[in-house]
TILUM-780405 format. One record per residue: residue number from 1; residue in one letter; chain; z negated, y, x negated of N, C-alpha, C in turn. Coordinates in steps of 0.05 Angstrom, whole numbers, plus 5000, padded with zeros to 4 digits. Layout:
BEGIN
pos: NUM; code: a; unit: A; n.c3: Z; n.c2: Y; n.c1: X; ca.c3: Z; ca.c2: Y; ca.c1: X; c.c3: Z; c.c2: Y; c.c1: X
...
END
This chain:
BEGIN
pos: 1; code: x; unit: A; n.c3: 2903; n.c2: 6308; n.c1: 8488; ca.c3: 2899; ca.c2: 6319; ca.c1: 8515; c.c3: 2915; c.c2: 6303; c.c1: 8535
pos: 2; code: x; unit: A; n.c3: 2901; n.c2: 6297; n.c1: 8558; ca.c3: 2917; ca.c2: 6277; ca.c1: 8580; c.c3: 2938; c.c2: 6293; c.c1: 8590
pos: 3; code: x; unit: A; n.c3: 2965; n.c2: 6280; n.c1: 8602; ca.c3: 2983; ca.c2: 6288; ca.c1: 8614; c.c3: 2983; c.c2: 6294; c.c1: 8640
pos: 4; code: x; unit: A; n.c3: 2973; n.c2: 6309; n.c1: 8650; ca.c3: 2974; ca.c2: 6307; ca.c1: 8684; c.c3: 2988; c.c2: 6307; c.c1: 8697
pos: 5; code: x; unit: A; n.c3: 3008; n.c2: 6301; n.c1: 8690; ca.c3: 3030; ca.c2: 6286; ca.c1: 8710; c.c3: 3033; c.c2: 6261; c.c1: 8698
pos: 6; code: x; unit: A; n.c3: 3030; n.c2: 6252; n.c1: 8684; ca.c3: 3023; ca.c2: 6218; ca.c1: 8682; c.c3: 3001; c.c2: 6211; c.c1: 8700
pos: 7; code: x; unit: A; n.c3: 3011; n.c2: 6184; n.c1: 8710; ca.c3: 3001; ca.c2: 6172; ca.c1: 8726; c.c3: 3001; c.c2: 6133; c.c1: 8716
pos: 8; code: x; unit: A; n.c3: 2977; n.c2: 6128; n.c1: 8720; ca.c3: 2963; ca.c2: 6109; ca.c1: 8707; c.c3: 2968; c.c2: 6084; c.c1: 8727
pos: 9; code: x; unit: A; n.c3: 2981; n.c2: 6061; n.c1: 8720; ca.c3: 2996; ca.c2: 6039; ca.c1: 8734; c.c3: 2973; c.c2: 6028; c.c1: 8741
pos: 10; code: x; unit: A; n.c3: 2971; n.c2: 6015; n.c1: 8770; ca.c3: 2942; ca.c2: 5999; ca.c1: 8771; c.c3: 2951; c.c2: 5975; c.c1: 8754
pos: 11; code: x; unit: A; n.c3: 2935; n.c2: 5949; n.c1: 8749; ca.c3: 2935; ca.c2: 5923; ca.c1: 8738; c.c3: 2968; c.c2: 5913; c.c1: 8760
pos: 12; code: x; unit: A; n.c3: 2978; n.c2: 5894; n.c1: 8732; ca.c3: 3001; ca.c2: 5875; ca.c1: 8750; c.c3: 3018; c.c2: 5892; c.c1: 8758
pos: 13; code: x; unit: A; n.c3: 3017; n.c2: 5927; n.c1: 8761; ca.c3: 3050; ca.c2: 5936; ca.c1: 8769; c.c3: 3062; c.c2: 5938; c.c1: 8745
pos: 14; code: x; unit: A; n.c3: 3053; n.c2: 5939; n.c1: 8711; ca.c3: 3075; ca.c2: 5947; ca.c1: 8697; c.c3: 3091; c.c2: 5907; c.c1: 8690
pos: 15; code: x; unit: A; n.c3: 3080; n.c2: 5884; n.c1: 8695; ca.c3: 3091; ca.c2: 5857; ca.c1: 8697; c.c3: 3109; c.c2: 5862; c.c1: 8721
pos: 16; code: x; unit: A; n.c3: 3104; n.c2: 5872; n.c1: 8748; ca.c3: 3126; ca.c2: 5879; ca.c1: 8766; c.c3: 3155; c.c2: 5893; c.c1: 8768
pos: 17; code: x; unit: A; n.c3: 3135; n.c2: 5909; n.c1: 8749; ca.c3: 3165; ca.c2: 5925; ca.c1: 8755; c.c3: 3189; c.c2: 5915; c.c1: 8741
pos: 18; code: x; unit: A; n.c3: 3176; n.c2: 5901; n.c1: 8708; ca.c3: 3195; ca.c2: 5886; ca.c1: 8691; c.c3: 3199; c.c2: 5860; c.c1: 8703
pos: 19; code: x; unit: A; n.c3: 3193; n.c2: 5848; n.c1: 8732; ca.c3: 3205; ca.c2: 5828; ca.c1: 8730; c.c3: 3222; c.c2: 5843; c.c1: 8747
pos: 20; code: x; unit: A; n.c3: 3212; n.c2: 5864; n.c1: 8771; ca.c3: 3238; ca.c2: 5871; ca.c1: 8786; c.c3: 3256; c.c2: 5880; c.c1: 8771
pos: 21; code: x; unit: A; n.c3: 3257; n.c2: 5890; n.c1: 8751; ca.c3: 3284; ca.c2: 5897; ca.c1: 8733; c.c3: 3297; c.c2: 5881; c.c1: 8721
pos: 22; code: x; unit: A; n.c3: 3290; n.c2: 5851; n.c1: 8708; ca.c3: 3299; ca.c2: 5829; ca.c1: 8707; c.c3: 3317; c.c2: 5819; c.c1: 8733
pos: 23; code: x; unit: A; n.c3: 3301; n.c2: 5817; n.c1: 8757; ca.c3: 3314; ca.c2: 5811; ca.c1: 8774; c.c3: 3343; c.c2: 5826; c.c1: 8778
pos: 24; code: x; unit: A; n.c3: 3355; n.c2: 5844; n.c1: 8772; ca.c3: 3376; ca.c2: 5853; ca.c1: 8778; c.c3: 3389; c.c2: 5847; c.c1: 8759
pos: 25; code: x; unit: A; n.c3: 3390; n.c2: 5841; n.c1: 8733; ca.c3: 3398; ca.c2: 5833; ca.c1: 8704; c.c3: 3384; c.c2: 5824; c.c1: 8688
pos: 26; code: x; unit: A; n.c3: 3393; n.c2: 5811; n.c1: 8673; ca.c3: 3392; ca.c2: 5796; ca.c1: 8637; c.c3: 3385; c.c2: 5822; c.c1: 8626
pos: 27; code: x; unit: A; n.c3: 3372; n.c2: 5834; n.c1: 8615; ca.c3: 3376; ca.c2: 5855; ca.c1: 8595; c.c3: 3341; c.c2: 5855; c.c1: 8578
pos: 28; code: x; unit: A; n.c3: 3355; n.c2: 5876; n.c1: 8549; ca.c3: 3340; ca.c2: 5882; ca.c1: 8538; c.c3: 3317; c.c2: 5897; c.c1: 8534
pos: 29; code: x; unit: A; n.c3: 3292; n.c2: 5904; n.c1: 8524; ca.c3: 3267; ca.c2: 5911; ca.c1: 8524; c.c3: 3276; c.c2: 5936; c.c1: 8535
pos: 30; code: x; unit: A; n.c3: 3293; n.c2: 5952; n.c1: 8511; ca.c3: 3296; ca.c2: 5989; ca.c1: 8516; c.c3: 3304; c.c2: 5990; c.c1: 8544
pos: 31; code: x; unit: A; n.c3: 3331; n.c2: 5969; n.c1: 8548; ca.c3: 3346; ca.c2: 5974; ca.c1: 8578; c.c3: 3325; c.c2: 5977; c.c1: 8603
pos: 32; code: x; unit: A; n.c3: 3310; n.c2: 5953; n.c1: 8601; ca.c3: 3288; ca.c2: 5946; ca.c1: 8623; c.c3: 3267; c.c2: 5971; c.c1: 8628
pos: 33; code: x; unit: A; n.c3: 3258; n.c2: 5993; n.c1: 8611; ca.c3: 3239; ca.c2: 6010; ca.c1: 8609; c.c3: 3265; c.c2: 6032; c.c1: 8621
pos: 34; code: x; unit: A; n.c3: 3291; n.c2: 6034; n.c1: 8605; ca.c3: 3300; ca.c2: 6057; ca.c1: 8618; c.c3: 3316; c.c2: 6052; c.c1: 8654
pos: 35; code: x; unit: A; n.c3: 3326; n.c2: 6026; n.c1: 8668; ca.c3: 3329; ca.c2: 6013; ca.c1: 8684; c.c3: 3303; c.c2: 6026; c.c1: 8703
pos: 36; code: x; unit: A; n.c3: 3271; n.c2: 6020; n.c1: 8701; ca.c3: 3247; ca.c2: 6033; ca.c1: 8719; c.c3: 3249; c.c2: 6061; c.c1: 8713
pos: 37; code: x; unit: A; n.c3: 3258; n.c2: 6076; n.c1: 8692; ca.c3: 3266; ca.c2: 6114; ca.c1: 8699; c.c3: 3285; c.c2: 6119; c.c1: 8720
pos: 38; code: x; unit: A; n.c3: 3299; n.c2: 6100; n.c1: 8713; ca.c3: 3330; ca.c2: 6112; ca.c1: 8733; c.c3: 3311; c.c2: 6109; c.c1: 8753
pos: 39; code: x; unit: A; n.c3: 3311; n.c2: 6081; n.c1: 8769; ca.c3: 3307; ca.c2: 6073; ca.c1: 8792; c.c3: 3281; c.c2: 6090; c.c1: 8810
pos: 40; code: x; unit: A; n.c3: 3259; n.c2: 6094; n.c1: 8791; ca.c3: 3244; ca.c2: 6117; ca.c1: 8798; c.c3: 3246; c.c2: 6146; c.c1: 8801
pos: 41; code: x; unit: A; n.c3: 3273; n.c2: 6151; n.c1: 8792; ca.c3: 3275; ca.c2: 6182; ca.c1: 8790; c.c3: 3264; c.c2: 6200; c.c1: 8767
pos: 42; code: x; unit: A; n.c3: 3253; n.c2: 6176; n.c1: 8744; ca.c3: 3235; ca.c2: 6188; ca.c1: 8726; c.c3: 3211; c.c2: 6197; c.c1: 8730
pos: 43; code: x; unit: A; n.c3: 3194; n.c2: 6180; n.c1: 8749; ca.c3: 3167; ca.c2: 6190; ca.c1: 8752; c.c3: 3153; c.c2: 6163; c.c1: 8743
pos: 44; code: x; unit: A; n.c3: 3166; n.c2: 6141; n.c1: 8733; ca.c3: 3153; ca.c2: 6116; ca.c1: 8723; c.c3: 3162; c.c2: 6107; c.c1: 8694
pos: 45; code: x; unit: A; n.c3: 3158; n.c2: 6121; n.c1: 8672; ca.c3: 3166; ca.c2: 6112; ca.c1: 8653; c.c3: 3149; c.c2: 6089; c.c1: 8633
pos: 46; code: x; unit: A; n.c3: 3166; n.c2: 6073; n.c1: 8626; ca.c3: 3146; ca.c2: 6052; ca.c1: 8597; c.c3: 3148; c.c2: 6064; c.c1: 8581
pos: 47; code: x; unit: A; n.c3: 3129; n.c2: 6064; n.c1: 8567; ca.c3: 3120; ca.c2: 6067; ca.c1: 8528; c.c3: 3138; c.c2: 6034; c.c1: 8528
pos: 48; code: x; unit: A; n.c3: 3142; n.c2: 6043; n.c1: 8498; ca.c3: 3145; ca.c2: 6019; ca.c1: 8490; c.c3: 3122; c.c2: 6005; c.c1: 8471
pos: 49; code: x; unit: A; n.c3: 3099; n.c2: 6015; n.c1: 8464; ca.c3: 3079; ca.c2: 6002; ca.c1: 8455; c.c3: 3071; c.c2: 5987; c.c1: 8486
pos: 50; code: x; unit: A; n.c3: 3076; n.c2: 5985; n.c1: 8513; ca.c3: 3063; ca.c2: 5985; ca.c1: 8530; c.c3: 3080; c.c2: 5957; c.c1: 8543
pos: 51; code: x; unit: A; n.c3: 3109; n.c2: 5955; n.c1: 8530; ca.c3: 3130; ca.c2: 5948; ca.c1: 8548; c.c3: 3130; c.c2: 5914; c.c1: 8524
pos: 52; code: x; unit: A; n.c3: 3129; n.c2: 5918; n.c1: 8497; ca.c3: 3123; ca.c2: 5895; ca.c1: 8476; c.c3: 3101; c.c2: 5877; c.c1: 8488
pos: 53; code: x; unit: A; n.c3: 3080; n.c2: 5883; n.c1: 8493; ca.c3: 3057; ca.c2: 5869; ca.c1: 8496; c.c3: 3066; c.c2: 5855; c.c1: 8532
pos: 54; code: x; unit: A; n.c3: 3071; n.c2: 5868; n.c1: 8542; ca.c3: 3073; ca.c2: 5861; ca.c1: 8571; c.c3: 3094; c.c2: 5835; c.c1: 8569
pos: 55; code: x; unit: A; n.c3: 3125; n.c2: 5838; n.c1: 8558; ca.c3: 3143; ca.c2: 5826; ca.c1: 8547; c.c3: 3141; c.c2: 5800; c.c1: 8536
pos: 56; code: x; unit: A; n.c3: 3119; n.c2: 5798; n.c1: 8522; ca.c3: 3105; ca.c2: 5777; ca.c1: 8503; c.c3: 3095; c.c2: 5764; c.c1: 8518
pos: 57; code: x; unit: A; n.c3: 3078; n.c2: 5783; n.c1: 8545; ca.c3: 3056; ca.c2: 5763; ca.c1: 8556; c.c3: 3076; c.c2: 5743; c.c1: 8581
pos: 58; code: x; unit: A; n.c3: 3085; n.c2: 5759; n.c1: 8600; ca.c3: 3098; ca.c2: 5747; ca.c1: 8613; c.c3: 3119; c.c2: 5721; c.c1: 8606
pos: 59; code: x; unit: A; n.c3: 3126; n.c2: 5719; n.c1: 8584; ca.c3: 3137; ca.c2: 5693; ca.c1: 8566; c.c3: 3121; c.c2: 5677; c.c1: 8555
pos: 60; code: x; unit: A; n.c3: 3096; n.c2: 5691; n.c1: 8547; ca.c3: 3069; ca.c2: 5662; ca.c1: 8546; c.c3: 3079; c.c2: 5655; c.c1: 8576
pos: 61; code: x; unit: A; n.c3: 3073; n.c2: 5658; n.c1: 8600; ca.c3: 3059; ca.c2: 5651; ca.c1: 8620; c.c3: 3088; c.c2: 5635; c.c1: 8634
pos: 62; code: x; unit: A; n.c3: 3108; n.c2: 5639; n.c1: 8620; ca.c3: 3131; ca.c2: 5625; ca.c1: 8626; c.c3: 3150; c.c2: 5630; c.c1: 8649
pos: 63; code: x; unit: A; n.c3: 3144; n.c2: 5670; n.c1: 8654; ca.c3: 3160; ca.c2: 5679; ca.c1: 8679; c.c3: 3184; c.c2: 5689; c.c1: 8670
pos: 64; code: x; unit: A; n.c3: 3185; n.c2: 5696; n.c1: 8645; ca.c3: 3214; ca.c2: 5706; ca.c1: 8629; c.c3: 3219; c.c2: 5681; c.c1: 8611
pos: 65; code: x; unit: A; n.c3: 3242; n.c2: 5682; n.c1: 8597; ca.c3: 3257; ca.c2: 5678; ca.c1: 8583; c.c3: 3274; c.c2: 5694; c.c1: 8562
pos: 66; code: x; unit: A; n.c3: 3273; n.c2: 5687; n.c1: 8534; ca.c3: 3278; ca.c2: 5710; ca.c1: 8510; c.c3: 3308; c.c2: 5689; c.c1: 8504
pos: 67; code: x; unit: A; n.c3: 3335; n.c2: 5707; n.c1: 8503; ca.c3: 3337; ca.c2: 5693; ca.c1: 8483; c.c3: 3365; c.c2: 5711; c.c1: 8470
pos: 68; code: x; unit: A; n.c3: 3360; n.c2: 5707; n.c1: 8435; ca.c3: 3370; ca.c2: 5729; ca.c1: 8420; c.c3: 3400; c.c2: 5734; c.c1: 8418
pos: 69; code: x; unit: A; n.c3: 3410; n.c2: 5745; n.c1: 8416; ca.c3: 3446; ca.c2: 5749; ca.c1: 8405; c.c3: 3446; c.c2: 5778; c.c1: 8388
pos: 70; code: x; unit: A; n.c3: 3464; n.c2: 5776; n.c1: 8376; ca.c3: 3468; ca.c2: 5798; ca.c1: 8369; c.c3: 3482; c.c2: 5823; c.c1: 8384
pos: 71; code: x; unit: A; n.c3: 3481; n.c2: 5846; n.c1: 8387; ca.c3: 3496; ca.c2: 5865; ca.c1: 8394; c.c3: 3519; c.c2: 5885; c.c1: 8383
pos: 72; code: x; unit: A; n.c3: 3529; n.c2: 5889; n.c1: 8401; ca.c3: 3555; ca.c2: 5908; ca.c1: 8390; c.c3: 3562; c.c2: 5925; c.c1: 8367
pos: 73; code: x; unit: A; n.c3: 3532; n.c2: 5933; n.c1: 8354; ca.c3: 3537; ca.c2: 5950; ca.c1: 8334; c.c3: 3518; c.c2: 5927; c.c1: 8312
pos: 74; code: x; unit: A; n.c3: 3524; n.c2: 5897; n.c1: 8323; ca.c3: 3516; ca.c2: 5883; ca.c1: 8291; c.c3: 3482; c.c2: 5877; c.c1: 8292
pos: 75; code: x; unit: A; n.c3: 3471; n.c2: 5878; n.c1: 8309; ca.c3: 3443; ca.c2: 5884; ca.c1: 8307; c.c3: 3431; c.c2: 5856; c.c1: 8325
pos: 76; code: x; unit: A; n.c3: 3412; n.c2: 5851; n.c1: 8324; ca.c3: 3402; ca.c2: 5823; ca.c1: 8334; c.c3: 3385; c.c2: 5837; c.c1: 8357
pos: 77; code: x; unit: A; n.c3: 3385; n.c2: 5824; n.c1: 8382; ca.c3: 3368; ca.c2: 5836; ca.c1: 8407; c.c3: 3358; c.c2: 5818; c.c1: 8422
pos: 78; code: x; unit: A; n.c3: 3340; n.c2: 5819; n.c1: 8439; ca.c3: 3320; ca.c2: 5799; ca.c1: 8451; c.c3: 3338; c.c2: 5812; c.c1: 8476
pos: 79; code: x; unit: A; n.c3: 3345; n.c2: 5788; n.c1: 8493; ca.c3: 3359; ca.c2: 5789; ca.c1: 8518; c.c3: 3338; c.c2: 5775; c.c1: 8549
pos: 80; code: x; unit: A; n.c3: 3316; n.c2: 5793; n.c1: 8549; ca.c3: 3299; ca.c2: 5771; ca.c1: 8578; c.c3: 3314; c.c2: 5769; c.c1: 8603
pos: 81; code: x; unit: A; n.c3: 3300; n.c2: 5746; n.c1: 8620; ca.c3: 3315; ca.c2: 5740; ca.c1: 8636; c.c3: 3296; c.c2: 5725; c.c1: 8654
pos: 82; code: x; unit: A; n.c3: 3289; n.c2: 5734; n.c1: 8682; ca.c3: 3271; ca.c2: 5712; ca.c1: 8699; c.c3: 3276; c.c2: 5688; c.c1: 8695
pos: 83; code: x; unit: A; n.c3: 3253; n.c2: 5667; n.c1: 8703; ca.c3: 3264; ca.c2: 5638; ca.c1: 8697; c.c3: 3268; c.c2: 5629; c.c1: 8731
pos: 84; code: x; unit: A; n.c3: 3283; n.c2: 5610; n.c1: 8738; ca.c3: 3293; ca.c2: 5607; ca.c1: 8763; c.c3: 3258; c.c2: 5605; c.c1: 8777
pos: 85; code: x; unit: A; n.c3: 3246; n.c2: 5592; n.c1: 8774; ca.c3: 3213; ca.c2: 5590; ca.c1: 8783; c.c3: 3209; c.c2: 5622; c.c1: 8793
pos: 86; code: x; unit: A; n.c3: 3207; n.c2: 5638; n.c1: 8771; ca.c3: 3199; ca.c2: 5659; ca.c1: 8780; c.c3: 3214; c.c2: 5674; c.c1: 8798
pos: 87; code: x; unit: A; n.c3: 3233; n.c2: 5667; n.c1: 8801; ca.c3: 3246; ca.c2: 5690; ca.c1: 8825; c.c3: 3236; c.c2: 5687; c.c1: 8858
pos: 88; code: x; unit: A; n.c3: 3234; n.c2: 5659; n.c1: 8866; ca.c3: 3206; ca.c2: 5657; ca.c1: 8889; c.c3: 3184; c.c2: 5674; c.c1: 8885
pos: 89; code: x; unit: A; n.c3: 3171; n.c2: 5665; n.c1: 8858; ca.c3: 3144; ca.c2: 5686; ca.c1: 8856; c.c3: 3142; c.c2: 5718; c.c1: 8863
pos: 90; code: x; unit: A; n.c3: 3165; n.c2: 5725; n.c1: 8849; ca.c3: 3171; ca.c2: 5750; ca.c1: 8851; c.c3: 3175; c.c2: 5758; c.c1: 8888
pos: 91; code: x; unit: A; n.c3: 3193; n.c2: 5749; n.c1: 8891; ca.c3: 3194; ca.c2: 5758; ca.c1: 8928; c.c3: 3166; c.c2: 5759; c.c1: 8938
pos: 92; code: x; unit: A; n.c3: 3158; n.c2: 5745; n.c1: 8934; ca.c3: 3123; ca.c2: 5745; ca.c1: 8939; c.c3: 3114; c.c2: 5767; c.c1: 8942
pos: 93; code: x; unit: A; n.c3: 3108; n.c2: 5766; n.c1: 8917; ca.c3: 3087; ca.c2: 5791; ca.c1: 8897; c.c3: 3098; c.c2: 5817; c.c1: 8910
pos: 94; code: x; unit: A; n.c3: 3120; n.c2: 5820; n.c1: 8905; ca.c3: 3137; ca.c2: 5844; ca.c1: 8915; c.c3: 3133; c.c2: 5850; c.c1: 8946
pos: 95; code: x; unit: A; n.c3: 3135; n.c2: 5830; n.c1: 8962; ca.c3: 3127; ca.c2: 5835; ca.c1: 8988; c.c3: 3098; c.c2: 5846; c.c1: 8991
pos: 96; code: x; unit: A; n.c3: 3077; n.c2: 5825; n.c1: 8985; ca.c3: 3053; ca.c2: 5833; ca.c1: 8977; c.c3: 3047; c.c2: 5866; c.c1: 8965
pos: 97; code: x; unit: A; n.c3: 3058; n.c2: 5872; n.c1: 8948; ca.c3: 3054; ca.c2: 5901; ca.c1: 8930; c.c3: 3069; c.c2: 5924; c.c1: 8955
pos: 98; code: x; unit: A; n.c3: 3082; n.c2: 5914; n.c1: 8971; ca.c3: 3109; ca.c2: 5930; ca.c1: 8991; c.c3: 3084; c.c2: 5940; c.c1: 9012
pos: 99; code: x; unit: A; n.c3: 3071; n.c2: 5918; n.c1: 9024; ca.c3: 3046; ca.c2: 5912; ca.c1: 9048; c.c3: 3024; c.c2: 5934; c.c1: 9042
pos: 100; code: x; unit: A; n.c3: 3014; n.c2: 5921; n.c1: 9006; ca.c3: 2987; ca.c2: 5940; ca.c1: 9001; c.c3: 2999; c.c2: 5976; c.c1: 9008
pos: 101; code: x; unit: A; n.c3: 3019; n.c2: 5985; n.c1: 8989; ca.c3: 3027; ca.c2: 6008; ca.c1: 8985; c.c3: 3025; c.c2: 6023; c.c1: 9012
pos: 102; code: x; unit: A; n.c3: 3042; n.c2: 6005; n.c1: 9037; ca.c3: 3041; ca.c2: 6028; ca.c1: 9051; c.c3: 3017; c.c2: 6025; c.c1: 9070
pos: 103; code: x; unit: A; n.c3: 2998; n.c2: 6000; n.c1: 9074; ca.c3: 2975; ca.c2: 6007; ca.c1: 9078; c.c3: 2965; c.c2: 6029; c.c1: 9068
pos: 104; code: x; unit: A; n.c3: 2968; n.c2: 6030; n.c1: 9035; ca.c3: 2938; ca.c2: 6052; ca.c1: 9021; c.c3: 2961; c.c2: 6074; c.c1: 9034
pos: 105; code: x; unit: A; n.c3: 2988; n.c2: 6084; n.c1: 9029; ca.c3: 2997; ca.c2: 6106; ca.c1: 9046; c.c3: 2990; c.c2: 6112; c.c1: 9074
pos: 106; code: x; unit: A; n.c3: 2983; n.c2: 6094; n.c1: 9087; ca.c3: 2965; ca.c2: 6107; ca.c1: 9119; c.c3: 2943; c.c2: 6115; c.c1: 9115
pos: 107; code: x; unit: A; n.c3: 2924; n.c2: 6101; n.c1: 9096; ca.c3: 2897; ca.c2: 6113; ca.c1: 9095; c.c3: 2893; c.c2: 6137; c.c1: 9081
pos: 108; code: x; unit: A; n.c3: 2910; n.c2: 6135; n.c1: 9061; ca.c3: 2909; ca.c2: 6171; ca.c1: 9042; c.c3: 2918; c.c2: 6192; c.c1: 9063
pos: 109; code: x; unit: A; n.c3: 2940; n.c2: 6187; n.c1: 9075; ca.c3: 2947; ca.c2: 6206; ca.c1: 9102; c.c3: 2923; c.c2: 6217; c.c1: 9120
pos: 110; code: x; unit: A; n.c3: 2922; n.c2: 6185; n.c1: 9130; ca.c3: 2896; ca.c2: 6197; ca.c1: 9148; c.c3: 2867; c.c2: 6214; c.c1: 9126
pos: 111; code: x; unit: A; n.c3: 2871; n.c2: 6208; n.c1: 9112; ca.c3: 2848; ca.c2: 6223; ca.c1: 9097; c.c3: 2858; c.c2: 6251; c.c1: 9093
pos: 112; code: x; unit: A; n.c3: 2877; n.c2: 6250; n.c1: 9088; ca.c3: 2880; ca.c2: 6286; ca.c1: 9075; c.c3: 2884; c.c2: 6301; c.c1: 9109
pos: 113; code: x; unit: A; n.c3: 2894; n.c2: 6288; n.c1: 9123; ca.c3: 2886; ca.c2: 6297; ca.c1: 9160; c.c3: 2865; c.c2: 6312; c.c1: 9162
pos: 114; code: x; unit: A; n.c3: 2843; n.c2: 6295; n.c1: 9164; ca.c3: 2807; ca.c2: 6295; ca.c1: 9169; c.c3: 2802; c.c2: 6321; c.c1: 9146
pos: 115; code: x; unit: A; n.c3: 2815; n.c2: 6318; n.c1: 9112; ca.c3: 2801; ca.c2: 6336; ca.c1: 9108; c.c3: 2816; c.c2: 6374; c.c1: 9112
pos: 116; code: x; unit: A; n.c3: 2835; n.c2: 6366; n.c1: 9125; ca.c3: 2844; ca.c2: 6394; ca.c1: 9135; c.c3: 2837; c.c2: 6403; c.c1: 9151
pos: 117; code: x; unit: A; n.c3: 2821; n.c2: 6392; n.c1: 9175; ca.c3: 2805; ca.c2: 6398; ca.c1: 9197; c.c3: 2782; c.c2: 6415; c.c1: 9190
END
């Protein structure tokens, strides 16, 4: 049964949001997924079946960087990290995604207006 309060990321925001969370730190897969709860208030959370594949892809395409150490309690962890290239890109994209948003927020407004009339 669908969750109706889940809400379904268009294309390219769940690569966004992990690079904007990169952008504030080095950190790991779990950190990066719980990093977009905080920052959202908990209305944007990753799966982590959702957060692996994204993770993977963005390091094919050469916008992150992996690289392993171990952690505190002994355990080996993948540490991503923007690559200096991508942090231009990102300002971009981010501006771009900043522009669309509150465009489509004027037009949903004006729409739910018209249909209260």
């Amino acid at each position: 049964m669908p969750d109706a309060h889940r809400i379904d990321l268009p294309q390219g925001t769940l690569d966004l949001l992990i690079l904007q969370a990169l952008a504030l730190a080095p950190q790991h897969g779990w950190a990066i997924g719980e990093r977009v709860q905080q920052i959202s208030r908990a209305v944007l959370r990753i799966q982590q079946g959702s957060l692996s594949p994204a993770l993977g892809r963005l390091q094919r395409r050469g916008w992150i960087k992996a690289r392993e150490r171990v952690s505190g309690n002994n355990r080996r962890a993948k540490l991503y990290e923007l690559t200096k290239s991508e942090r231009r890109r990102l300002e971009v994209a981010r501006d771009a995604r900043v522009k669309l948003t509150a465009a489509m927020a004027e037009v949903l407004g004006t729409a739910q207006e018209i249909r209260a009339c």
